[in-house]
C-alpha positions in Angstrom: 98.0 -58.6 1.8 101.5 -58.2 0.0 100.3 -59.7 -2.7 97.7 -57.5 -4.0 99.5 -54.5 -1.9 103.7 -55.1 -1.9 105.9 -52.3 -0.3 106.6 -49.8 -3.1 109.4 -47.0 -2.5 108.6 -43.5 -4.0 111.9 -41.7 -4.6 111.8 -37.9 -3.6 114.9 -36.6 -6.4 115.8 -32.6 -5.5 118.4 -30.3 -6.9 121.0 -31.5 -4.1 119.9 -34.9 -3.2 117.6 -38.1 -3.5 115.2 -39.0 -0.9 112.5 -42.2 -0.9 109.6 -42.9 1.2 108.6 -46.7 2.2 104.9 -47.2 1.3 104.4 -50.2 3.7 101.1 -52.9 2.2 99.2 -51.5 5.3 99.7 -47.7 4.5 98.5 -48.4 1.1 95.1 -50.2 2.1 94.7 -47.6 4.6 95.1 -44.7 1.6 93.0 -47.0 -0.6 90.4 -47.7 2.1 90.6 -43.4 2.5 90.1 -42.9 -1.4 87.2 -45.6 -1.4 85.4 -43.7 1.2 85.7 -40.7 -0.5 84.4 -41.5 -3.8 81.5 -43.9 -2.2 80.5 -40.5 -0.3 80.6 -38.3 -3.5 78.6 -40.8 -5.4 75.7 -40.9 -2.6 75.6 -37.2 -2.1 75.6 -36.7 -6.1 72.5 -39.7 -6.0 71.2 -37.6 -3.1 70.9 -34.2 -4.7 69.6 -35.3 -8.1 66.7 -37.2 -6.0 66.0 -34.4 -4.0 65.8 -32.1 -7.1 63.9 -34.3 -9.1 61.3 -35.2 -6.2 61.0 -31.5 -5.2 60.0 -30.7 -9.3 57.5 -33.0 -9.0 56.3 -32.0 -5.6 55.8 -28.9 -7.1 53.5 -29.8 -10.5 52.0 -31.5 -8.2 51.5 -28.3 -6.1 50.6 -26.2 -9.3 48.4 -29.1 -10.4 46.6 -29.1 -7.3 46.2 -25.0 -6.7 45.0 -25.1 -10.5 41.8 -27.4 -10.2 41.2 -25.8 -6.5 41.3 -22.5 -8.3 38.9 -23.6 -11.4 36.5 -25.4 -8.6 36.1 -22.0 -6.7 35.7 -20.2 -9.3 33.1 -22.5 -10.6 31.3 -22.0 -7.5 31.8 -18.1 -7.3 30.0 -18.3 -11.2 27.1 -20.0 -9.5 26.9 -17.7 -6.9 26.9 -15.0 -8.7 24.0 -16.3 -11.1 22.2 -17.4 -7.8 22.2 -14.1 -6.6 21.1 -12.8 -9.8 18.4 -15.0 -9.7 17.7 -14.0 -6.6 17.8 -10.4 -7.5 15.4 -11.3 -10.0 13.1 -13.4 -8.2 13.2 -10.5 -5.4 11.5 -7.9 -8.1 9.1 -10.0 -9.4 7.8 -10.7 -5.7 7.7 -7.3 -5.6 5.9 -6.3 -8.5 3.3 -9.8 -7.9 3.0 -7.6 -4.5 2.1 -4.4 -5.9 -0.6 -6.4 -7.9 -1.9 -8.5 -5.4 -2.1 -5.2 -2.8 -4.1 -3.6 -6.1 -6.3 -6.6 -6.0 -6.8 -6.4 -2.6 -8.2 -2.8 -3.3 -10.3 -3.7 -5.8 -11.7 -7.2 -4.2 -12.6 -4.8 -0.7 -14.2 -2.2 -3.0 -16.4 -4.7 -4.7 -17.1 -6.6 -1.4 -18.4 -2.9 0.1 -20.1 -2.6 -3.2 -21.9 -6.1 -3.1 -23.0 -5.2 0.4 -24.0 -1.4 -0.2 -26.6 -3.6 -3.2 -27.6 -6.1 -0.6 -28.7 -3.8 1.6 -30.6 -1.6 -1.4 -32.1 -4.8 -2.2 -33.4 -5.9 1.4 -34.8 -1.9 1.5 -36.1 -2.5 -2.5 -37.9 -5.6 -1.1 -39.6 -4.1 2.5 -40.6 -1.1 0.2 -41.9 -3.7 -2.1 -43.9 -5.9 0.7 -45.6 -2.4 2.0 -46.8 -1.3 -1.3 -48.4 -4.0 -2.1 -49.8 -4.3 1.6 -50.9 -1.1 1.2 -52.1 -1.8 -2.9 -54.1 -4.8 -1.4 -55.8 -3.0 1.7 -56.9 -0.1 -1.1 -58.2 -3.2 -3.1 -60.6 -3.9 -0.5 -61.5 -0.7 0.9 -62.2 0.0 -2.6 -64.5 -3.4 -3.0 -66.5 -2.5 0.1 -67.2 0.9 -0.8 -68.5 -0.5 -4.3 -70.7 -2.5 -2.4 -71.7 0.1 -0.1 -72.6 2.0 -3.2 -74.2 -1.1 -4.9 -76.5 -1.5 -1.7 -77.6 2.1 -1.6 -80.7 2.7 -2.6 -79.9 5.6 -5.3 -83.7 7.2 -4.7 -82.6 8.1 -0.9 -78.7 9.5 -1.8 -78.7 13.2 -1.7 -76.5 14.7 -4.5 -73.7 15.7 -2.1 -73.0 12.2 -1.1 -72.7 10.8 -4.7 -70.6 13.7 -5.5 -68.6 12.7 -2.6 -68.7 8.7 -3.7 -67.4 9.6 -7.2 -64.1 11.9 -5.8 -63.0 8.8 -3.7 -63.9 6.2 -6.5 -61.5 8.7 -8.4 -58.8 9.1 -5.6 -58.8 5.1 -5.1 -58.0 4.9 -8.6 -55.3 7.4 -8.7 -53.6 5.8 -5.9 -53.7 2.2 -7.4 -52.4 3.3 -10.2 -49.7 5.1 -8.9 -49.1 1.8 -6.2 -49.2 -0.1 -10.0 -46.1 1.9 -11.5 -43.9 2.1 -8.4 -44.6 -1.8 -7.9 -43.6 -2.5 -11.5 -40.5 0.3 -10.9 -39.5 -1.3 -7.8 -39.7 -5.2 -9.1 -37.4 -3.4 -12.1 -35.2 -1.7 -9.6 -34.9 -5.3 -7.8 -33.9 -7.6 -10.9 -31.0 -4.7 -11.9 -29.7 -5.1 -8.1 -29.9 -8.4 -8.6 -28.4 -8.6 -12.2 -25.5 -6.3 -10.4 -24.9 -8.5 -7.7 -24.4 -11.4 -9.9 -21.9 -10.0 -11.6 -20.1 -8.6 -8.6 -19.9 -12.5 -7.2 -18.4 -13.2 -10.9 -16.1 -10.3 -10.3 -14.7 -11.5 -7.6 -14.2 -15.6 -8.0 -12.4 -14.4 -11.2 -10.5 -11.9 -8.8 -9.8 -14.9 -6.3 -8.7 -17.5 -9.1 -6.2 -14.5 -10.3 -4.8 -14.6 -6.4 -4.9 -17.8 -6.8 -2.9 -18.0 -10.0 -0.3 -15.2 -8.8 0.3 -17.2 -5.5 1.2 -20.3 -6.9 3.2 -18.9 -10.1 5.0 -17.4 -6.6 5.7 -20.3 -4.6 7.0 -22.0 -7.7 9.5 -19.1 -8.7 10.3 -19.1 -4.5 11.3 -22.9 -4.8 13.1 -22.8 -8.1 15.6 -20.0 -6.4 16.0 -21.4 -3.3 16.6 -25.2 -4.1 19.8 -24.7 -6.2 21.2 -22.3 -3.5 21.0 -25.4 -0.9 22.4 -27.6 -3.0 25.5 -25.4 -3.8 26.1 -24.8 -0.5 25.5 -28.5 0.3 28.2 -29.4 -2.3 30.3 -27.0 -0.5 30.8 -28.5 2.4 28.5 -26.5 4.9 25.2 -27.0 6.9 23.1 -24.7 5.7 20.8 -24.6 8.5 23.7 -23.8 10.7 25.2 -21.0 8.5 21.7 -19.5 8.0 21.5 -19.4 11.9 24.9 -17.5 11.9 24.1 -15.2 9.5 20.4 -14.2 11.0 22.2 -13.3 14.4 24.5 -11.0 12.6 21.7 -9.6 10.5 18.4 -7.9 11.9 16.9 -7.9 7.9 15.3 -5.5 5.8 12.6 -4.3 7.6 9.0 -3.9 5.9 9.0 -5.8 2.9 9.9 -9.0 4.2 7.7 -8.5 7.7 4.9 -11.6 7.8 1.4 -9.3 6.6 -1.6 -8.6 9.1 -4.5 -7.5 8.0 -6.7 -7.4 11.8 -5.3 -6.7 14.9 -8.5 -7.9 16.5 -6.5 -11.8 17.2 -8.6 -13.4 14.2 -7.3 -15.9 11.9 -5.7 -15.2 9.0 -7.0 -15.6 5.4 -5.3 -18.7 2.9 -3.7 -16.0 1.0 -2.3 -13.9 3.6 -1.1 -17.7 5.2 0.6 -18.3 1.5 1.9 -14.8 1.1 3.7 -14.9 4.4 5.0 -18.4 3.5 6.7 -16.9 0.2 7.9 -13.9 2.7 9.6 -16.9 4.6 11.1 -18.2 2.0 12.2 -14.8 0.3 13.7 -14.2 3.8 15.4 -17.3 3.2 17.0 -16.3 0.0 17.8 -13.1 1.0 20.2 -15.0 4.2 21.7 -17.3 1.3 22.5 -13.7 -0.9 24.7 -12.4 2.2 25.7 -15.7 3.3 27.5 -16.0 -0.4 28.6 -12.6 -0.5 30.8 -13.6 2.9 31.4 -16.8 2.2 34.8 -18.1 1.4 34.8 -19.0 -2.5 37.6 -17.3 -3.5 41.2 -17.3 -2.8 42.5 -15.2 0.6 46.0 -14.8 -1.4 45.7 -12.9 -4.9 49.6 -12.7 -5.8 52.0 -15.8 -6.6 52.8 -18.3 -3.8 54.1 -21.9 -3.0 53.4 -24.4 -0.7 55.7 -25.3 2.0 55.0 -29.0 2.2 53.5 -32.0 -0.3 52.8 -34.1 3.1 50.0 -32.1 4.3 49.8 -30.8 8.3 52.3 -31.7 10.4 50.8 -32.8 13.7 53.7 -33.7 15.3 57.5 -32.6 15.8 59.2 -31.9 13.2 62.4 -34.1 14.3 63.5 -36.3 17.5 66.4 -33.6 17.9 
């Protein structure tokens, strides 16, 4: 050890007199061990720092990098919300107005059914009108042949004038009454082809009426699924059970009343007609639509914090304690 460390003497000079200290070889390993320790430390807590800062900038891109694409992905989804709502909107006023013209239809097809039966029933009187007349035509036919026989068989020597006189006023009223029976059977058969003509085109009226319904219904349903399949989708990308949240949402929401009730047209416990079966089907499913506009009005696609912030920590939750202290 003296020969890497030999005793050195460090000479103290003052104004009055000279002094020297002994620096013995283990005093100076001790002092050089000292300094050692002291620069090794500074160089670790310098390599220390510099790691720290430079980890904690890239923690933090990191952060910024992340809170950017989670910002441009929710408001991506708030876009699509709002155009599903408008389509909503939209779909929600043409059910309405397809209503309107569907309830107009409805008018018109019960006012033509009343009318079609109001002509049925002229027809059915037309036609027992018709059979009497020409019962009644026919038994004047005859009475009329046997009284021409009656006459025929008369000798004409024996008839007193009063009697022929009498012959000849009912040959005359016969043929005033067939002739009469003549024009109302040919005004009656006329009367019966126009109520038939009328009720043809009544029947036309209303298959033309039905394949509109028809038409409007499906033109409907299609419009009802082209809203309401993109909405379960984006919720579906989102993360959420749609049948869950729609639950949620329909115990915190009574609905809007009227237009949306199912229709019912009898209160007698009949069946209801294919169209009122499709109509409340499309009510369903506007219902539907309606639970997926408030459902993304509440939902969470947006930021809760509006103004700068950071994140506390880069490793996620921390489950456990923090430290063993």
């Amino acid at each position: 050890m003296e020969r890497y460390f030999p005793e050195r003497r460090v000479f103290l000079r003052s104004d009055n007199d000279t002094r020297f200290i002994r620096l013995k070889p283990g005093s100076q390993l001790v002092a050089f061990l000292g300094v050692s320790a002291v620069v090794a430390w500074t160089i670790i807590a310098t390599a220390v720092l510099l790691m720290d800062s430079i980890g904690s900038g890239n923690f933090r891109e990191q952060a910024k990098r992340d809170q950017r694409t989670y910002e441009a992905r929710l408001n991506a989804l708030e876009a699509e919300r709002n155009t599903r709502a408008e389509e909503a909107a939209a779909a929600q006023e043409r059910f309405n107005s397809a209503l309107k013209q569907i309830s107009t239809m409805q008018s018109d097809l019960l006012a033509s059914e009343t009318r079609r039966r109001e002509l049925e029933t002229g027809i059915e009187v037309i036609q027992s009108t018709l059979r009497r007349t020409m019962k009644e035509r026919d038994a004047a036919r005859a009475e009329s042949e046997e009284l021409s026989l009656a006459l025929q068989e008369t000798d004409p020597d024996t008839l007193a004038d009063e009697e022929g006189m009498g012959a000849e006023a009912t040959l005359e009223t016969l043929t005033a009454a067939l002739s009469d029976t003549a024009r109302q059977r040919d005004k009656i058969s006329n009367d019966a082809e126009l109520a038939l003509l009328e009720a043809d085109e009544m029947a036309a009226q209303i298959q033309l009426m039905k394949d509109q319904n028809d038409q409007i219904f499906r033109q409907l349903e299609d419009a009802m699924t082209i809203s309401v399949e993109p909405l379960d989708k984006m919720f579906t990308a989102a993360g959420m059970d749609t049948d869950n949240m729609l639950d949620t949402v329909r115990r915190g929401y009574s609905g809007q009343g009227g237009p949306l009730m199912p229709l019912s047209f009898s209160t007698r416990g009949e069946e209801p007609t294919p169209d009122a079966m499709r109509a409340n089907r499309i009510l369903n499913q506007l219902d539907r639509l309606n639970l997926y506009r408030i459902a993304a009005q509440k939902a969470p696609f947006a930021l809760p914090v509006k103004s700068t912030f950071r994140y506390t920590s880069g490793f996620g939750m921390r489950w456990g304690r923090m430290h063993s202290g």
